[in-house]
C-alpha positions as CSV (number, residue, x, y, z in Angstrom):
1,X,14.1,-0.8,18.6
2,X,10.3,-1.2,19.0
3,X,8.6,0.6,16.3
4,X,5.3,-0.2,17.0
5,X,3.5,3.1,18.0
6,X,4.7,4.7,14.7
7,X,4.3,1.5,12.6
8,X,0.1,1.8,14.3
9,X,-0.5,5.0,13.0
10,X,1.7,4.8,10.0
11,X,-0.6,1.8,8.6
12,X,-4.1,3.4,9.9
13,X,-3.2,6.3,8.0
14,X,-2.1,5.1,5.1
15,X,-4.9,2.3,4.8
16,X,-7.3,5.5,5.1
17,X,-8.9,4.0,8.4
18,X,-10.0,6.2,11.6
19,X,-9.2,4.9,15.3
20,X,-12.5,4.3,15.2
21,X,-12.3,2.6,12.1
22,X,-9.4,0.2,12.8
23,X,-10.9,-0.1,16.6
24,X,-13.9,-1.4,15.3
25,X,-11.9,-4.1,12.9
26,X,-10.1,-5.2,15.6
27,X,-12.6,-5.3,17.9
28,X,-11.8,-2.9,20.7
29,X,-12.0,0.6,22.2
30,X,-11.3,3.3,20.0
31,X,-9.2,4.9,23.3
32,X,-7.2,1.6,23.0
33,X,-5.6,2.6,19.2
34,X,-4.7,5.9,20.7
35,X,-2.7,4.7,23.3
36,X,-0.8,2.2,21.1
37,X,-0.4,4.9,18.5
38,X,1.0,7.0,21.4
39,X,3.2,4.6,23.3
40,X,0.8,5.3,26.3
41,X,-0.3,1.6,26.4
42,X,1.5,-1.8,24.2
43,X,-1.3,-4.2,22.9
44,X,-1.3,-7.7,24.4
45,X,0.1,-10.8,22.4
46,X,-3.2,-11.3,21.1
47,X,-3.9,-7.8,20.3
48,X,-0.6,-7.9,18.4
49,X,-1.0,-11.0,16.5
50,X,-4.4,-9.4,15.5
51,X,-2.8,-6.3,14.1
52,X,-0.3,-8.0,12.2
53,X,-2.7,-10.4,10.7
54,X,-4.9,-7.4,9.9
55,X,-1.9,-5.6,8.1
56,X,-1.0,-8.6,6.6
57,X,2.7,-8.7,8.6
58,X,4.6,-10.9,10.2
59,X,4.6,-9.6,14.3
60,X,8.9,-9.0,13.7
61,X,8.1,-6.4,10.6
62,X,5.4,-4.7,13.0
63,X,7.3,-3.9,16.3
64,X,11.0,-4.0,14.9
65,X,11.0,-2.7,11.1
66,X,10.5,1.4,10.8
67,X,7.7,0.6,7.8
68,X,7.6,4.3,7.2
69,X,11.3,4.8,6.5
70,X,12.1,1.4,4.8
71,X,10.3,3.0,1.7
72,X,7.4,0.2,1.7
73,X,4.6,1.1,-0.2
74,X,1.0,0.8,1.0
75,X,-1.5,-0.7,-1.4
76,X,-4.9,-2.4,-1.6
77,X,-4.9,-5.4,-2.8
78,X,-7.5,-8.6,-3.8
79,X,-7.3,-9.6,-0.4
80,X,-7.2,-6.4,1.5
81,X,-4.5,-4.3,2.4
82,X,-0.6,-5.3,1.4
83,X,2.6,-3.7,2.5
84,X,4.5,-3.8,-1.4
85,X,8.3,-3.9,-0.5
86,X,10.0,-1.9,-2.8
87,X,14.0,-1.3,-3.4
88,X,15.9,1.9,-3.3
89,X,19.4,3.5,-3.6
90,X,21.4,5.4,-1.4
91,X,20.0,8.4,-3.5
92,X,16.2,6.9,-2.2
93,X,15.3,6.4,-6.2
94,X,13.5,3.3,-6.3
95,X,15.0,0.4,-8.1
96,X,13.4,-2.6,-10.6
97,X,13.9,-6.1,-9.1
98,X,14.6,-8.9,-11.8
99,X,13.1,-12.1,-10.6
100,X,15.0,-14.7,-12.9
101,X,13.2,-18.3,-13.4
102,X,15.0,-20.3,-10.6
103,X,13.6,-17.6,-8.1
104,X,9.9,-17.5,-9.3
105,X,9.4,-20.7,-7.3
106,X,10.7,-18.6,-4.1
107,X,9.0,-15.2,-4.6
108,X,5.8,-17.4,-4.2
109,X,6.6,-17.5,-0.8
110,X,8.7,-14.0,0.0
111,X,6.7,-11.7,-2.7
112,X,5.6,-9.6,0.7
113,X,9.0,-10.1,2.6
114,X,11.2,-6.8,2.4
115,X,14.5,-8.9,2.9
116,X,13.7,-11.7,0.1
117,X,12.7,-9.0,-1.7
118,X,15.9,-7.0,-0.7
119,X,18.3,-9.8,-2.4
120,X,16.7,-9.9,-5.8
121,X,19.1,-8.2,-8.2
122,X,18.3,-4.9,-9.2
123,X,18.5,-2.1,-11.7
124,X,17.7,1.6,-12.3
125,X,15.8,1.5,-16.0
126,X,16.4,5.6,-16.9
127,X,13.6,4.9,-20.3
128,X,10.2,7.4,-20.9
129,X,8.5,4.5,-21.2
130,X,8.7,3.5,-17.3
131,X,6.9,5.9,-15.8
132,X,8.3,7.7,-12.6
133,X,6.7,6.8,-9.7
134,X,5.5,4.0,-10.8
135,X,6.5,0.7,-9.3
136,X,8.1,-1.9,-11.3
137,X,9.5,-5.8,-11.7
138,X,11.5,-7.9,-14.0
139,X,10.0,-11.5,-14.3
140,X,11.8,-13.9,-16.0
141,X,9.2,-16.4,-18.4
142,X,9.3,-19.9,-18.8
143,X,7.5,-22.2,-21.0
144,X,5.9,-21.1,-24.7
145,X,2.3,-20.8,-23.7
146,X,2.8,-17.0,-25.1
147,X,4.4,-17.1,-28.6
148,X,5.8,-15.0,-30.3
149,X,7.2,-14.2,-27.0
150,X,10.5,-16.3,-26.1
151,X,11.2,-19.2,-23.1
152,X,13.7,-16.7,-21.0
153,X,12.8,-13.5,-21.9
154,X,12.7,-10.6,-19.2
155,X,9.4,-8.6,-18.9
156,X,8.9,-5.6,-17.7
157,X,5.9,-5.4,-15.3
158,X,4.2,-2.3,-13.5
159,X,2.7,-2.9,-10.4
160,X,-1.4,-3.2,-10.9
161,X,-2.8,-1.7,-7.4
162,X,-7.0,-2.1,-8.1
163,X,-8.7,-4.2,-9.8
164,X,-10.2,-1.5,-11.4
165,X,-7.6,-0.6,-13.5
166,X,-7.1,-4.1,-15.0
167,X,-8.7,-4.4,-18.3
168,X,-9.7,-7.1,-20.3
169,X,-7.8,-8.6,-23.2
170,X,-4.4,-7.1,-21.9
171,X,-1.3,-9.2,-20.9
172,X,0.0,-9.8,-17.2
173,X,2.1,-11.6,-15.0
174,X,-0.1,-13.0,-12.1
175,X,1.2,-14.5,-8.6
176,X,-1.2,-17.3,-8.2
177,X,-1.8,-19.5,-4.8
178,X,-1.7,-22.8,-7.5
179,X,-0.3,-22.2,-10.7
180,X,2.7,-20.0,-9.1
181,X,4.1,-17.0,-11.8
182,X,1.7,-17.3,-15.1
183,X,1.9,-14.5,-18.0
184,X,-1.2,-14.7,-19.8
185,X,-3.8,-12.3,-21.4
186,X,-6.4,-12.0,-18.7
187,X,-10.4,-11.3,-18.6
188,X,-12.3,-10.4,-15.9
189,X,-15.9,-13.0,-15.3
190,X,-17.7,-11.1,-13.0
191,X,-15.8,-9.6,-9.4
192,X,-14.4,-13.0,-8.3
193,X,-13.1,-15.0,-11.2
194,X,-10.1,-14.6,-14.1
195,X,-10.1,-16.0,-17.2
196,X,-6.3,-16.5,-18.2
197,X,-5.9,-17.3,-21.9
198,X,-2.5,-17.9,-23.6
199,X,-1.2,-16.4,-26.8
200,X,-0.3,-20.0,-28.1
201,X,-3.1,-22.1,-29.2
202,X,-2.0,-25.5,-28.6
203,X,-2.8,-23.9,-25.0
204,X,-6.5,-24.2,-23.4
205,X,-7.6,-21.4,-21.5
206,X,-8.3,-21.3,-17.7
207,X,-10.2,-19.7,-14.4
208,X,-9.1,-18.8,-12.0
209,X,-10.7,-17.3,-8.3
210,X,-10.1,-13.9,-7.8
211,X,-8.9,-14.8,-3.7
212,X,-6.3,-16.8,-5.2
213,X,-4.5,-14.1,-7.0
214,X,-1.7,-12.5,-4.5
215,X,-0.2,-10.3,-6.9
216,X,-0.9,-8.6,-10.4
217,X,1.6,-6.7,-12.6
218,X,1.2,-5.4,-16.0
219,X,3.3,-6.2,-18.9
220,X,5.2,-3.2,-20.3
221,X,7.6,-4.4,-22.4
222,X,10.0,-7.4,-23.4
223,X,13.9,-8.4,-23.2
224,X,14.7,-11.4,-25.2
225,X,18.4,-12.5,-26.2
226,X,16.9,-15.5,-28.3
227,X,17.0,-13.5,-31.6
228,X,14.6,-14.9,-34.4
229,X,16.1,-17.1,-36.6
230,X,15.1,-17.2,-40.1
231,X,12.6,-20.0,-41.7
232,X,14.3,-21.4,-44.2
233,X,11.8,-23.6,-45.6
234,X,9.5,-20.9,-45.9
235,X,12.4,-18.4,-47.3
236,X,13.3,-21.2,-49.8
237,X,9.5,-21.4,-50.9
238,X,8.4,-17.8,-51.4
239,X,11.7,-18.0,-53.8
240,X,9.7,-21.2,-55.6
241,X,6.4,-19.3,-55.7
242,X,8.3,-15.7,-57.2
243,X,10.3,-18.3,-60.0
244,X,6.7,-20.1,-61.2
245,X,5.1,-16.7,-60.9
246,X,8.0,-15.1,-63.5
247,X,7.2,-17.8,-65.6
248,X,3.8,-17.7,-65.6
249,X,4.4,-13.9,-66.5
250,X,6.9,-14.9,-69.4
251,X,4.5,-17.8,-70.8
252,X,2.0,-15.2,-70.7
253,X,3.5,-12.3,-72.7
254,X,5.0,-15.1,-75.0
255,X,1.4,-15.7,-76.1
């Protein structure tokens, strides 16, 4: 099937852009977009590899995948626009992918690709604290860079769509062109430059460039199953410091 009419106007309108307005992006007559939209005319190879780029898709999502019914959706990102895939039931409620530490490597590459994104397990989370609406992920942590917060645990991320909404001092898991999947707390230098700084000390803090952040999400809340143990050094000394502070009392009263 060759979706490519409907996929047109389906990303014009949703990116908020005129024929006019995606003509002139593209380079061409505004007459041209109407034809593609309508199915009066198909784009050259060129043309096409231009939209796609433009879109941010690969040329098979563009002219085979119905974008409009596959539930993607649209949102600005760092770079310009970004086609989010997102997962759904057979009752169209979307679902929260979980992607474990042996995948974060992988979602590097297929973070935009609706099939990678498609075999990720995942989960309906019926809570008030995840918002309806709202779009969500499960990222798995690694490492100790953010004590108190456990190698392994799960957290719950929504789905940052401006820049403008970040805000400084907060925590969030970043997809980064380098570094891969970080969760750090995160402040803004300026329009084109992170600082990420981690919870743990032993830690230095880093930049990073704005253009090589792909995706942000914001950390909602944590699933650990590596329960605190307790200290028992420091259990055993508070019980030191209550016995030579009894005595101290007893000594005192004696006098």
């Amino acid at each position: 099937m060759n979706f490519l009419s409907d996929n047109l106007k389906y990303l014009r309108q949703q990116s908020r852009l005129t024929q006019q307005d995606l003509a002139d992006k593209l380079g061409l007559k505004r007459s041209h977009i109407g034809a593609y939209e309508e199915g009066r005319a198909t784009p050259k190879i060129a043309t096409l590899v231009q939209i796609a780029l433009n879109f941010d898709l690969s040329l098979d999502q563009l002219i085979r995948n119905d974008l409009s019914k596959e539930k993607y959706a649209n949102v600005p990102s760092i770079g310009g626009l970004k086609i989010l895939p997102i997962v759904v039931n057979a009752e169209n409620e979307e679902l929260i992918p979980i992607v474990p530490v042996k995948a974060s490597a992988g979602y590097l590459n297929g973070f935009a690709d609706p099939e990678y994104i498609g075999q990720l397990p995942a989960f309906n989370m019926p809570v008030p604290e995840l918002s309806p609406g709202k779009t969500y992920r499960v990222f798995q942590l690694k490492g100790d860079s953010m004590l108190p917060v456990q190698p392994g645990a799960y957290m719950f991320c929504q789905f940052v769509e401006s820049l403008d909404d970040l805000r400084d001092g907060q925590t969030y898991v970043l997809i980064t062109k380098d570094a891969g999947l970080v969760y750090k707390r995160v402040y803004r230098q300026g329009d084109s430059r992170f600082l990420l700084k981690s919870d743990n000390p032993e830690y230095e803090p880093y930049a990073v460039d704005a253009e090589d952040v792909l995706e942000i999400w914001k950390a909602e809340g944590v699933l650990s199953f590596n329960l605190p143990q307790p200290n028992h050094l420091e259990v055993s000394r508070l019980s030191d410091i209550l016995s030579e502070m009894k005595e101290e009392i007893r000594q005192l009263r004696n006098r």
